[in-house]
PAPA-411325 format. One record per residue: y, x, z of N, C-alpha, C, O in turn; residue in three letters. Coordinates in steps of 0.02 Angstrom, whole numbers, plus 50000, padded with zeros to 5 digits. Last residue first. Example, Ala and Ser with C-alpha at 12.3 -4.5 7.8 and 13.67 -1.06 7.14 Angstrom:
2
498885064250354499475068450357500025064550394500575067050402SER/497165066050390497755061550390498355066050390498345071250423ALA/
***
This chain:
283
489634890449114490164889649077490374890349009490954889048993UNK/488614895449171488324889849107489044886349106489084880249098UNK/489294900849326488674902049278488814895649238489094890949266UNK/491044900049322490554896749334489794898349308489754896249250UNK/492064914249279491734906249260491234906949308491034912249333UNK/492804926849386492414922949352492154915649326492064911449370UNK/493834937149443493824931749414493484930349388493654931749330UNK/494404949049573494184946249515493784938349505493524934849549UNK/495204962749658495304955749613494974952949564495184954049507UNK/495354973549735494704974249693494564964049677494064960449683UNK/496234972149865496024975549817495474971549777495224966249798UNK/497974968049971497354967149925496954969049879497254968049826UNK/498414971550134498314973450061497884969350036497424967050070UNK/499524966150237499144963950202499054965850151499414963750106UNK/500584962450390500554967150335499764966050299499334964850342UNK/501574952850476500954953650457501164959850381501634960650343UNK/502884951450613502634950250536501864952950536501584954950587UNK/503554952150750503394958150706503114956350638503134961250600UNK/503584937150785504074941650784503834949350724504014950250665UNK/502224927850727502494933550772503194936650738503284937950679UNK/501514921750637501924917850669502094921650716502154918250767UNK/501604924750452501434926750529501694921250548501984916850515UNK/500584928050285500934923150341500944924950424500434926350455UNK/500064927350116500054929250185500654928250201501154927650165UNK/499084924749961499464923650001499284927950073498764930750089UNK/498794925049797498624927549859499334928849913499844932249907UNK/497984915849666498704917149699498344921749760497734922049769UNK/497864908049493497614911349531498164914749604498744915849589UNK/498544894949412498344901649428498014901749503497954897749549UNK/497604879949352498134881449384497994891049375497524893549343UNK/496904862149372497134868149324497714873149380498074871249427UNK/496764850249437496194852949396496174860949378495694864749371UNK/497174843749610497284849049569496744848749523496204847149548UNK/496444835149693497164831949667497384837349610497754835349565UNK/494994831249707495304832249637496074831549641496364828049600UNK/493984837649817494464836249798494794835449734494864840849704UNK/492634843849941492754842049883493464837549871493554833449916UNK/492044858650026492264850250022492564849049962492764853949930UNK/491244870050126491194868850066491674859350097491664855950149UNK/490894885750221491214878050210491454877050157491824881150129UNK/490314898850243490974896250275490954889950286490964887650343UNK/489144909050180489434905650157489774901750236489414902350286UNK/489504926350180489214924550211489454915350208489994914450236UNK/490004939050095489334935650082488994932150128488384932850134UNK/491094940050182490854944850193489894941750176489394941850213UNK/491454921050153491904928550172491104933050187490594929750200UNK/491804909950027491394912350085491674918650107492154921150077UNK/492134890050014492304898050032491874900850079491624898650131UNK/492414878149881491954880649940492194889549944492354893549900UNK/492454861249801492934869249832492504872849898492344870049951UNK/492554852049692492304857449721492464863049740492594868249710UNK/492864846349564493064843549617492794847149682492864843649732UNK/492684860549447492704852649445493254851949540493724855149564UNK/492734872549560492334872349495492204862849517491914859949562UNK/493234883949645493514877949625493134877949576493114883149542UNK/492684895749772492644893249727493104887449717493404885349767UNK/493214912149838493444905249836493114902949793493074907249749UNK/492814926249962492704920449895492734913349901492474909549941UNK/493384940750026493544931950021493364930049938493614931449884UNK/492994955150135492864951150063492914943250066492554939950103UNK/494124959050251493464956350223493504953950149493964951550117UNK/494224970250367494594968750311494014964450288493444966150305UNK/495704973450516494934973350494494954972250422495514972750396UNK/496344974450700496374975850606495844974250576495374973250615UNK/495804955550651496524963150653495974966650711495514964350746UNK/493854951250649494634948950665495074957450637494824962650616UNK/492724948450505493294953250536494124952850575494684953550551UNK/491594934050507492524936250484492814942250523493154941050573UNK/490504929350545490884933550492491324937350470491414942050430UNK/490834919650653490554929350680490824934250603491134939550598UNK/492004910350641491564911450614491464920050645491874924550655UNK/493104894250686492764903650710492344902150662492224896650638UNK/494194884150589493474885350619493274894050635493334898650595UNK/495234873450542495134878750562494554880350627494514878450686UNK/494734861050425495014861750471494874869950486494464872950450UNK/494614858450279494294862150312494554861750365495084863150337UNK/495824852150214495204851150197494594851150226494144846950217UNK/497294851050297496774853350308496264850250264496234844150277UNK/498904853750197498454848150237497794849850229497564850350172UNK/500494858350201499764860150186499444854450234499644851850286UNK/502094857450101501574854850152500704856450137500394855950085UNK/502834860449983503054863350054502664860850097502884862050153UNK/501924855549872502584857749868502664862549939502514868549936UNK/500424854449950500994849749917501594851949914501924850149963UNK/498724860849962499664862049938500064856949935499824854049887UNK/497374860950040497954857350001498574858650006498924857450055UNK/496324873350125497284867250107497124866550042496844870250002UNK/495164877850245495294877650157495854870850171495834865950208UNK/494824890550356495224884550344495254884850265495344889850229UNK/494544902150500494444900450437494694891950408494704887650452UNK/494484917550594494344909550594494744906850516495194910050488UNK/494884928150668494264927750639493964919650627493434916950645UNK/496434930150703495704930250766494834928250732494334927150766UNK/496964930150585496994937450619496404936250664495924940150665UNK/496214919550462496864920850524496484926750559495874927650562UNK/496144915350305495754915150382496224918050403496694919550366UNK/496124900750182496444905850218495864908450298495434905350329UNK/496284893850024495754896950051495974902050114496004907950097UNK/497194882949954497174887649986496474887950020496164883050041UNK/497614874549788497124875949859497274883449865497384887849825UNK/499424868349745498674871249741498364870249792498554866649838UNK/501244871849748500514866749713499764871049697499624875149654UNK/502004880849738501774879749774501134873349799500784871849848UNK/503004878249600502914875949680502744875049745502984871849791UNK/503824894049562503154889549563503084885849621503094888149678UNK/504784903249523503984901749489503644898549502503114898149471UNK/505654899749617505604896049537505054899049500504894896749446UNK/505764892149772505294897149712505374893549629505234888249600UNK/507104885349810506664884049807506214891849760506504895649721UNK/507884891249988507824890949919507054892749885506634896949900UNK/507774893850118507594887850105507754887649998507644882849962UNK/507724906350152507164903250153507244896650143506774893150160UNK/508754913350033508984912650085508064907250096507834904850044UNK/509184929649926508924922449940508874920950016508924925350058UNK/509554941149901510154940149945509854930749971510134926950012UNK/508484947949859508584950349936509044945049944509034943150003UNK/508474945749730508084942749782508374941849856508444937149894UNK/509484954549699509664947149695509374943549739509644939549777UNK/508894965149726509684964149736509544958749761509484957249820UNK/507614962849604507564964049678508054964849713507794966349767UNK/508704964449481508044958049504508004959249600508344956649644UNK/509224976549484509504970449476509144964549519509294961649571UNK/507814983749481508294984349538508814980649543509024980149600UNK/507464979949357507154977449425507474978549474507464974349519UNK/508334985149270508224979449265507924974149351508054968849380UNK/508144997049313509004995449316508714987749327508814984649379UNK/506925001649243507064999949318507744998549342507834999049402UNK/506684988249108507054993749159506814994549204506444990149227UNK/505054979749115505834979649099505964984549105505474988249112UNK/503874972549058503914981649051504854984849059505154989249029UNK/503884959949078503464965349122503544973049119503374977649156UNK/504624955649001504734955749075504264961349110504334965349156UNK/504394952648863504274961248892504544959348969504694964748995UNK/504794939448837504044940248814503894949148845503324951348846UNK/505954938048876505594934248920505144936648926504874937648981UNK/506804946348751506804949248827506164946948874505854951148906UNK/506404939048684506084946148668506174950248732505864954948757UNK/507094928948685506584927948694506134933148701505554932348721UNK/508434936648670508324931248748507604929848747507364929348804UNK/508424940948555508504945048608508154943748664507764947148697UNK/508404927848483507984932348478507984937948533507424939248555UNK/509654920548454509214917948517508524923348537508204923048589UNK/510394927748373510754926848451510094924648498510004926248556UNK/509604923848267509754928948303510104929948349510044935848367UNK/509754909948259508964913248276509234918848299509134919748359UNK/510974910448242510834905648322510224910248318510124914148365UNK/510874913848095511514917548169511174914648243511204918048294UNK/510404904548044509934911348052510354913748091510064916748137UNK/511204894048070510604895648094510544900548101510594902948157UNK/512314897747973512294895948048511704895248104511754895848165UNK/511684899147857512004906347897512014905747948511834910147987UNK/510304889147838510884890347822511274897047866510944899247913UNK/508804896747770509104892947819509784895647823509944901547816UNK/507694901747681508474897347665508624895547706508664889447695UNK/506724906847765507184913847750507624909247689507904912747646UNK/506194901947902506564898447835506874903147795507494902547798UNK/505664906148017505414908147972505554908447885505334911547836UNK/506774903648104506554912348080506264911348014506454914347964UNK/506374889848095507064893248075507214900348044507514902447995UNK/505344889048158505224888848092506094890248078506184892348021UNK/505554894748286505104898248260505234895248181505214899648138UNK/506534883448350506744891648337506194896648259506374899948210UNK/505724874148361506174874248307506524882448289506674885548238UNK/504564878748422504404876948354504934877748320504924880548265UNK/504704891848544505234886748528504874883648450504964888148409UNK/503364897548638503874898648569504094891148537503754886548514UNK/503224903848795503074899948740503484899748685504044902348693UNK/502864919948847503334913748847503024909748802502544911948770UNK/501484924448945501854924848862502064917548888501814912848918UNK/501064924349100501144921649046501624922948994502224922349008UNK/501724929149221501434933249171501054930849111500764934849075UNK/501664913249292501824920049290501494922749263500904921049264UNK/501584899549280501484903249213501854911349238502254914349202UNK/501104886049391501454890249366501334893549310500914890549276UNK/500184880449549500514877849478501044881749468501474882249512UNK/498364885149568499224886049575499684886749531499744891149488UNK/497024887749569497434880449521498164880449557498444875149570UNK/496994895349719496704895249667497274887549641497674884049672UNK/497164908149849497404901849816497164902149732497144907049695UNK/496714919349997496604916449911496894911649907496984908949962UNK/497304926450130496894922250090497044921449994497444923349951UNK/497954926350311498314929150222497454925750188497074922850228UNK/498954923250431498604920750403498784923250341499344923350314UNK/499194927650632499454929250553498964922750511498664918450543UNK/499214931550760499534926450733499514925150663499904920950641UNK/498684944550795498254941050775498564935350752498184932550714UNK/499344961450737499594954450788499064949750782498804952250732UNK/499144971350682498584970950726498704965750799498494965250856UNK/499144976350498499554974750566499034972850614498454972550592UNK/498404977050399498424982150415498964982650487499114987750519UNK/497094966750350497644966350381497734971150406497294972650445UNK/496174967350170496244968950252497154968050267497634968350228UNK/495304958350055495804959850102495754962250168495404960050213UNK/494524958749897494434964249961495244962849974495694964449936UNK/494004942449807494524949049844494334953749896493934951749939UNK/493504934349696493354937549733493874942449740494134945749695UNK/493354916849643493794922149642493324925249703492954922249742UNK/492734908249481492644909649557492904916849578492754921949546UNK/493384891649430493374899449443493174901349495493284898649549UNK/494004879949308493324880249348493104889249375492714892649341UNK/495374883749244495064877649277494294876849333494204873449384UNK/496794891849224496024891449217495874884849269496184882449316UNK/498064900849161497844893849178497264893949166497054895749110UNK/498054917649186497924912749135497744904649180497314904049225UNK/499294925649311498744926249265498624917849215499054913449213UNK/499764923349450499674927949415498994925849369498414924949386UNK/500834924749612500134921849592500294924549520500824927749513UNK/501134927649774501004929349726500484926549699499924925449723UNK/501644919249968501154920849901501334923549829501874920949816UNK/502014916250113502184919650076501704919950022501164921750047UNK/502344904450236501674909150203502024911150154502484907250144UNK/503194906850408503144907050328502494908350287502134913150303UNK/503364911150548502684903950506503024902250446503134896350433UNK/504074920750546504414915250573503864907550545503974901650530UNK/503994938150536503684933050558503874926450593503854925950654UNK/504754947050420505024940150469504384936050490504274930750460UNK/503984954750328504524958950397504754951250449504874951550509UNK/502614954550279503064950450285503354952650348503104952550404UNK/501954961950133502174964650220502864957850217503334956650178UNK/500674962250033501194960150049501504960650105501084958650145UNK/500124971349905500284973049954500884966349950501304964949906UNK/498784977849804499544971949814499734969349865499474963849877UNK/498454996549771498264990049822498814983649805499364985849791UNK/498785007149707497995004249698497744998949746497174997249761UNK/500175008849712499485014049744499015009749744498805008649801UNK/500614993349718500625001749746500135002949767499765000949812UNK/501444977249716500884982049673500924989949696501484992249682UNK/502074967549817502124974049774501464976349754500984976849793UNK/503304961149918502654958849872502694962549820503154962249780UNK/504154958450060503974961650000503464958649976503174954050005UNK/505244946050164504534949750144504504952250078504784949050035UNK/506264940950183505944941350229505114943050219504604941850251UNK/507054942250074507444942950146507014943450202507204945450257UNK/506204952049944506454944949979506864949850056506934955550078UNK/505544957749797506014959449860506234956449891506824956849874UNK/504054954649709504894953949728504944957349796504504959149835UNK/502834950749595503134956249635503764951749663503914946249641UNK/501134945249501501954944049538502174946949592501824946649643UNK/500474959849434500534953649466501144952249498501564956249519UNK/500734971749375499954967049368499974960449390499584955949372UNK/501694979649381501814974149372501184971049348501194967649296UNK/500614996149357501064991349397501354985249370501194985349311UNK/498774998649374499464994749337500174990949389500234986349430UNK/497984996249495498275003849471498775003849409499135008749397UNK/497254984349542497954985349527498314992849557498664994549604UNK/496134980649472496244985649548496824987249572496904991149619UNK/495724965449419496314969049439496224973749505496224972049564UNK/495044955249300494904960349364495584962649356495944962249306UNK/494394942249224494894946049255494774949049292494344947049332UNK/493094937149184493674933749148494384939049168494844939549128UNK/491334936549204492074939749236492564939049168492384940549111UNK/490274925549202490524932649159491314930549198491644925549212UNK/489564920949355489794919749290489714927249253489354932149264UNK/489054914549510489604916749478489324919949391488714920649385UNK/488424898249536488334905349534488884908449497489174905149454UNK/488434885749657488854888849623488484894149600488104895949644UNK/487614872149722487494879949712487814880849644487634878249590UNK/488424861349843488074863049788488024869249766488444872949792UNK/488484859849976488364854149954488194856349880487784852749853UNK/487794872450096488204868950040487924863650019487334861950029UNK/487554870650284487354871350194487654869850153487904864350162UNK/488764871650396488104869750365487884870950320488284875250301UNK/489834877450515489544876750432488934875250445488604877050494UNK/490154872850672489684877450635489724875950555489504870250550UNK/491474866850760490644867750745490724872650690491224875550670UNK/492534867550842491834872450888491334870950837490754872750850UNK/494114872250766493504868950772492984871450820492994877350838UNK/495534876350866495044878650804494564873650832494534871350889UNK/497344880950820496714877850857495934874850833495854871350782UNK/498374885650733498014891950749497244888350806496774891750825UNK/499294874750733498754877350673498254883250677497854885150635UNK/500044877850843499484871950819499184872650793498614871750812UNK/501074887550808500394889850869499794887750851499264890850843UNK/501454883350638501434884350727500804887550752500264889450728UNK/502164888550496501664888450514501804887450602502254890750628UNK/502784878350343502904881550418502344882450437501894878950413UNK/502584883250173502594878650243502674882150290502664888350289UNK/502964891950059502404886150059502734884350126503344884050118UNK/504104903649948503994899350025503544892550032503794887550007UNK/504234916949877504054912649891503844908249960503514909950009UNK/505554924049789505354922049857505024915349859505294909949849UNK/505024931749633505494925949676505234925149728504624925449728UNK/505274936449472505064938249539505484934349589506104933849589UNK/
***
């Protein structure tokens, strides 16, 4: 669990297009569902305790409240490397600054909640039941450490309250070690306006530029967000109403993520419900 930090956000980015969506460029249908999350499980998804925002699973929502509104985006991400997906979320903003920005991210580079991977050499060592004493001593010294990686999810609460300490004491320029921050973003902002990024480590670059839409529930409010990525194809719609569609290959693969962001003094607050994941129809 780690503080995550994507880019700065300004005023600037809050200036918006005057045109209109048009028609898609191609017809997506959604699939067989691959994941859902109402998240009534706790540790369902990436959590922490930061200096300048929570990220939590509770009470049947994933909740992120970012206490420092300083144009940070903040994100959690989670689940199986997938390639061609179409995500669906119920978000509302439960703050009622309009500066904000929270959304979907898709092909975000990482392995949270991923099973560790298994060492070959470790693994056939275990398995050597002739392996010399000095080995089988290292396998077992090393067995704990991996048995620990592979139950992260079901740690202590000593364990997490360790974890979340630590967080707290991070500072915003340290890096996320889950993850770079590599992917697409799918985002809309508190005044009811809309935008698809590119990730680069610490920089976003418009796909979509930022555009009104009547769709979109400005603060407070809450809307349904669908992202597609399927191949070089990226298109978003909110409240079944399609947005804007464009196309890109710098990403193929990746998780799944959900992000949020202020640029106010008071921060943004942001639940998310009813998470899910599907192929592509004739996947």
């Amino acid at each position: 669990m780690n503080k995550l930090v994507l880019t700065a956000l300004t005023a600037a980015a809050l200036l918006l297009a005057a045109c209109q969506p048009s028609g898609a460029m191609r017809s997506i249908t959604r699939g067989e569902e691959v994941y859902f999350n109402d998240f009534t499980q706790p540790a369902s998804f990436e959590e922490g305790t930061y200096q300048g925002a929570t990220l939590r699973v509770r009470e049947g929502i994933y909740r992120i409240d970012v206490t420092v509104g300083d144009g940070t985006l903040w994100w959690g991400q989670y689940g199986e490397t997938r390639s061609d997906v179409v995500i669906d979320v119920d978000a509302e903003q439960i703050s009622e600054r309009p500066e904000t920005l929270y959304g979907v991210m898709c092909r975000v580079r990482g392995t949270v909640g991923q099973a560790a991977a298994v060492d070959p050499t470790l693994a056939a060592i275990m398995a050597d039941e002739t392996a010399e004493p000095e080995a089988t001593e290292a396998a077992e010294e090393a067995t704990p450490e991996a048995e620990a990686t592979e139950s992260a999810e079901e740690a202590a609460p000593e364990a997490e309250a360790t974890e979340a300490a630590a967080a707290t004491e991070s500072t915003a320029g340290d890096e996320p070690a889950s993850g770079s921050g590599d992917g697409y973003l799918f985002l809309l902002d508190g005044n009811g306006n809309y935008a698809i990024m590119v990730a680069r480590g610490r920089s976003m670059t418009p796909l979509v530029n930022w555009t009104a839409s009547d769709a979109i529930n400005a603060v407070p409010g809450s809307n349904r967000i669908r992202a597609i990525c399927v191949g070089d194809y990226l298109a978003m719609s909110v409240n079944d109403t399609f947005l804007a569609d464009t196309t890109d290959d710098t990403y193929r693969e990746g998780q799944i993520g959900l992000a949020a962001g202020a640029a106010n003094r008071l921060g943004v607050r942001v639940d998310f419900d009813n998470l899910s994941v599907a192929l592509p129809e004739g996947s």
